[in-house]
Structure formats: C-alpha cells, structure tokens
C-alpha positions as CSV (number, residue, x, y, z in Angstrom):
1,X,-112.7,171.6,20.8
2,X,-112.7,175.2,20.4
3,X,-115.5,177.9,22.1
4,X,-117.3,177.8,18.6
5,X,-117.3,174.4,18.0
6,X,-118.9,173.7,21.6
7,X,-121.6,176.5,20.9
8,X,-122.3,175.8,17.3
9,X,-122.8,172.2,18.6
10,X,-125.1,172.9,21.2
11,X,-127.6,174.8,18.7
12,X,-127.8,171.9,16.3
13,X,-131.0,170.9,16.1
14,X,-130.6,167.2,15.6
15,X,-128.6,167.2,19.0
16,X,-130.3,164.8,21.5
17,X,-128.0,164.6,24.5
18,X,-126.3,167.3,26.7
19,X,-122.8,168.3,24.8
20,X,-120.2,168.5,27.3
21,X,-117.3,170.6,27.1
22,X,-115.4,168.6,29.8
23,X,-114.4,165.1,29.7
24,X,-115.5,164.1,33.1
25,X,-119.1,164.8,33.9
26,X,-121.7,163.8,37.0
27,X,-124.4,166.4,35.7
28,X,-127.2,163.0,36.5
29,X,-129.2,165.3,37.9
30,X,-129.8,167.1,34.9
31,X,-131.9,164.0,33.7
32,X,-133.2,163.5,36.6
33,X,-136.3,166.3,35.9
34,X,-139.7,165.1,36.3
35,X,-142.8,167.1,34.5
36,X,-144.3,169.2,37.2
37,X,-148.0,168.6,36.6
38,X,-147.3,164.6,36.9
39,X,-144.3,163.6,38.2
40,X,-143.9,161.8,35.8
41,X,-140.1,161.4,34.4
42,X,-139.2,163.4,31.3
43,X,-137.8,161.2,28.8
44,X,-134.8,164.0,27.9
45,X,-133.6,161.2,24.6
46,X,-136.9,162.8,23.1
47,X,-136.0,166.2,23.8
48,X,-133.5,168.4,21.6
49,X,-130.8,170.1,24.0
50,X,-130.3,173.7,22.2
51,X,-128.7,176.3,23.5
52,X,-125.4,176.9,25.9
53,X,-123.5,179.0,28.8
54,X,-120.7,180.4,28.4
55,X,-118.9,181.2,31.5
56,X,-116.1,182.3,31.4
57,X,-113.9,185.1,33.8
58,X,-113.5,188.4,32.5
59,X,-111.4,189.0,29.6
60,X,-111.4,186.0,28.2
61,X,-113.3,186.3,24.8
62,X,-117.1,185.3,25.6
63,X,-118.2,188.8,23.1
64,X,-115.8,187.9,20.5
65,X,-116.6,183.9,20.4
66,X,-120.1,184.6,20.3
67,X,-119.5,187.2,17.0
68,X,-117.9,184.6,15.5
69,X,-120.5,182.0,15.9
70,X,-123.2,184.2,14.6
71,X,-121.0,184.7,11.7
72,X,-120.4,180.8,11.4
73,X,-123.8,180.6,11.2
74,X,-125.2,183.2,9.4
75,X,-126.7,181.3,6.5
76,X,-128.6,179.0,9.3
77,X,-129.7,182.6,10.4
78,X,-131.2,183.6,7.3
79,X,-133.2,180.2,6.2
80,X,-134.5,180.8,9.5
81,X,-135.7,184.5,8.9
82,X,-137.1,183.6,5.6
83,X,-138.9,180.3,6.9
84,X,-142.5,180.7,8.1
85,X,-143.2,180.8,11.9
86,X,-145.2,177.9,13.2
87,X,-147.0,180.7,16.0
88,X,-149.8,182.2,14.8
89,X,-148.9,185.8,14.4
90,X,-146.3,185.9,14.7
91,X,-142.5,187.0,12.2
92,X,-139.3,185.1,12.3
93,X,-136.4,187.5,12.1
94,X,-132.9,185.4,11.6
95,X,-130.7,188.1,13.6
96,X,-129.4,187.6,16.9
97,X,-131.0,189.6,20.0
98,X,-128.0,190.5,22.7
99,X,-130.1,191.7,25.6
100,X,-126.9,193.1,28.1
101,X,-126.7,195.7,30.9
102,X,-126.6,199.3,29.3
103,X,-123.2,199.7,30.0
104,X,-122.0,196.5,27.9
105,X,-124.3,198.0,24.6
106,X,-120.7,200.1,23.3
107,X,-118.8,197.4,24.1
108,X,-120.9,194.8,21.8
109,X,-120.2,197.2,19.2
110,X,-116.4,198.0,19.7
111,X,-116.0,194.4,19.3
112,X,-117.9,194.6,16.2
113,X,-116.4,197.3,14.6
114,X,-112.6,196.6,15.8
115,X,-112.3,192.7,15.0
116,X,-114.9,192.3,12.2
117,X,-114.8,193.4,8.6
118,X,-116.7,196.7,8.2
119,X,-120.5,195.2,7.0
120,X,-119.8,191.4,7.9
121,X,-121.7,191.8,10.6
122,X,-124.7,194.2,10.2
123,X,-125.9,195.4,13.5
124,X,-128.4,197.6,15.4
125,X,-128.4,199.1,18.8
126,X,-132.2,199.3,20.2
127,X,-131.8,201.8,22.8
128,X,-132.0,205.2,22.7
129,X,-134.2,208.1,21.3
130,X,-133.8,206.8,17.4
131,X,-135.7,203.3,18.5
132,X,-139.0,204.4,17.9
133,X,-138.3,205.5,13.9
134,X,-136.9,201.6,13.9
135,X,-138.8,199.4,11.3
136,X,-139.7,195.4,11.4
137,X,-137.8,195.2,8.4
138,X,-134.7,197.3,9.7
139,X,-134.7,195.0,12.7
140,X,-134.7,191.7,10.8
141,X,-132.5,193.1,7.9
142,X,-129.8,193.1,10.9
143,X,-127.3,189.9,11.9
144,X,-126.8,191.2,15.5
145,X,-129.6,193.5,17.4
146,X,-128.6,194.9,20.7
147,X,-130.6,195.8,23.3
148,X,-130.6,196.4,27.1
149,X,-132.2,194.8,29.9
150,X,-133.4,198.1,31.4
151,X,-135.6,198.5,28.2
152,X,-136.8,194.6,28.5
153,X,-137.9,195.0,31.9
154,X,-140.1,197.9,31.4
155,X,-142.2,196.0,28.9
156,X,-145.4,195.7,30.3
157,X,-145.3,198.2,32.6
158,X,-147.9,201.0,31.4
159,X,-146.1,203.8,33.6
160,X,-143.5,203.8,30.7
161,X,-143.6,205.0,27.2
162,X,-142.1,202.3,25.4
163,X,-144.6,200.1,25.0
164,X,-145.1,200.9,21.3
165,X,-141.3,200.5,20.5
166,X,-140.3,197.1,22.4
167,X,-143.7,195.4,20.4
168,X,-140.9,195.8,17.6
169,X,-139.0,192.8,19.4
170,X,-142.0,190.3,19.6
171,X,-140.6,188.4,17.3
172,X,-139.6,184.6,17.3
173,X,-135.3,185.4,17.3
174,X,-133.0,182.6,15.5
175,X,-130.6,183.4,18.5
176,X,-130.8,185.1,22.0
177,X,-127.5,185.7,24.1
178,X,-128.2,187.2,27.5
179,X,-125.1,188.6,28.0
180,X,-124.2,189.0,32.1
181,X,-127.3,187.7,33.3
182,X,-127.7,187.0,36.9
C-alpha cells in the first residue's frame, strides 16, 4: 500500500475501524477510551475513524504525498464545497487548509510549483500584508490554502490586528493538514 492509498483510506467516510499501515498492530488501547462524563465505554464500531498521521523523517516525501492526495481527491473536495453545511452559520469551502510554521509556507509552494502542473493545483498563501484584500470566494475558489500557525494563534487575542482577517478561515475545511505540529 502506497502513502496515498493509506491517507485516502483513512478519510473515507464509510471507514469504521482504525486502517493500519502495519501488519502487526497492539494499538488495544486505542479502543479502550471511555466517554469522560460517564465512564461509560465508547462503542468505536459506531464511530467513523477519519483522518491520519503521517510521520515520517525528514526528506522523505510527507509535502509531496499529501499534494497528491488532495489532487486524488479533488472532486470529493468540491461536492463538499458545494454541499450545504449542517452548522448553522456557517460556509463549507472544499480546499485544504495547511496550517505550518512560517518558515515551511515557501516550501508548500516550491513543492507546488516544481512537481505539479502549473494550475492543477490552485493555491493561496494567507499570510502577509495582501491577506486582508482576500475574499470568502478567493479563499474557497482555492484547492490548497496555506497559512501559518503564528497567525492561528493570535486569533482571539484583541492586542492583535488580525482579528478581522483570520474570521476569513471560520469555515467548516474538507481537509486540514497540520504540518510539523508538536
């Protein structure tokens, strides 16, 4: 099984069990969650398992695998743009949101521009001075959207200015990758 086979598994929606990339596995534990307000056990057959880690050491392709699967599954991405949000309001936008340390934001788009057809793979950097003449529509007219976690964590904070620009990313994402998150 390739990288993007194991990722594009783990988003399927009808998945009901933990996809393992290994053969040999004693993640028990992982079932083994109770709800915190009962103790009661959480019946995890009930529950779809989305989403994955990717792990991997340096060098090794975790940028470039994770293009290709929001290329792979683009069309998936769009339904889901165009499909109405069951939160009250609030927008769907089908794009993925890369949220990675500042440093990373020109290397997201290197990989983009080097590997990638020129336009297969529309994408927008939200950081800078040009983020607050940034439209809804630009943002969800986008396949990729990248972002830093310097401007995440000031959300909130009303010592900062960009309050009015990061309300541009409330918005219920087909796809976040947190990319070098500790």
């Amino acid at each position: 099984m390739t990288a993007v086979q194991f990722l594009y598994l783990n988003e399927a929606a009808n998945l009901r069990t933990i996809n393992h990339f290994w053969l040999h596995c004693d993640n028990n534990w992982i079932r083994e969650r109770s709800d915190p307000a009962t103790l009661e056990p959480v019946d995890l057959d009930n529950i779809p398992c989305l989403g994955s880690i990717l792990a991997d050491d340096m060098g090794l392709g975790k940028t470039l695998t994770t293009l290709a699967l929001i290329l792979k599954t683009s069309h998936q991405a769009r339904d889901f743009g165009d499909s109405p949000s069951p939160f009250e309001n609030t927008s769907r936008c089908g794009a993925t949101l890369v949220i990675c340390p500042k440093a990373t934001l020109t290397n997201w788009e290197h990989e983009i521009t080097t590997h990638f057809a020129k336009n297969s793979i529309p994408y927008l950097i939200f950081y800078g001075r040009g983020r607050d003449r940034i439209l809804k529509e630009t943002l969800k007219s986008s396949m990729v959207v990248l972002t830093s976690y310097d401007l995440i964590g000031t959300s909130g904070n009303p010592l900062h200015t960009n309050q009015n620009t990061i309300e541009l990313l409330n918005m219920e994402w087909y796809r976040i990758v947190l990319d070098e998150a500790q």
